[in-house]
N, C-alpha and C positions, 0 to 999 in steps of 0.2 A: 234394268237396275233391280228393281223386284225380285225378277230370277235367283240375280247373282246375291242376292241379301237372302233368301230362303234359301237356300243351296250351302250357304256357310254358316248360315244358324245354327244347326247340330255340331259341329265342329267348338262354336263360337261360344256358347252357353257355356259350357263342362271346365272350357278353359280359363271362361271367367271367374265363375265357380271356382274352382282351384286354385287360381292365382290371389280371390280375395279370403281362401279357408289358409293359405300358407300364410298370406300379409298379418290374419288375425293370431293364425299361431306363434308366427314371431316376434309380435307385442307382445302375446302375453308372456311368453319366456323373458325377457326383458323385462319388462315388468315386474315378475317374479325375481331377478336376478338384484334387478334396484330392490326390492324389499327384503330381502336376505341379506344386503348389504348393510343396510341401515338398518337393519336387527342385529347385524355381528357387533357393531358400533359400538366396543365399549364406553366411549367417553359420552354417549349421550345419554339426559337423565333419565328418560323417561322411555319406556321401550312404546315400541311404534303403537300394538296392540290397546295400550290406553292410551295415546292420542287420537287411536279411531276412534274411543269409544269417546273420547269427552267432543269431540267434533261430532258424532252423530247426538247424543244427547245433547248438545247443543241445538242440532238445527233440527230435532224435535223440538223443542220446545220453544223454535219458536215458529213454526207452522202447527202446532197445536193449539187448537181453539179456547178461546177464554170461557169458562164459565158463567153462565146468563145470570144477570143480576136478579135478585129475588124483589119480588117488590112486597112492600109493607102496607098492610089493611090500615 
């Protein structure tokens, strides 16, 4: 069993490899395709670019830390 499982490793690697660099390639083409889409959008208000940015400025601000209270003499 061993044998036959080191004997198709070399084979077995490269191919996995490939088939998860192709899987990744054609998300993100798709991905990109969805976002061009909804960028051609004329009827929507607000173009996508400021709703990433008001969603990350969002979840900035709220994993950033509160400033420490000062204490008084």
């Amino acid at each position: 069993m061993n044998i036959a499982l080191y004997s198709v490793l070399p084979f077995l690697i490269p191919v996995l490899v490939s088939f998860f660099l192709i899987r990744l390639s054609l998300a993100a083409r798709s991905s990109h395709a969805r976002i061009k889409l909804l960028e051609s959008d004329g009827s929507s208000r607000e173009k996508l670019v400021h709703v990433l940015a008001q969603l990350d400025t969002a979840s900035y601000s709220k994993y950033r830390r509160p400033a420490p209270a000062r204490e008084r003499l």
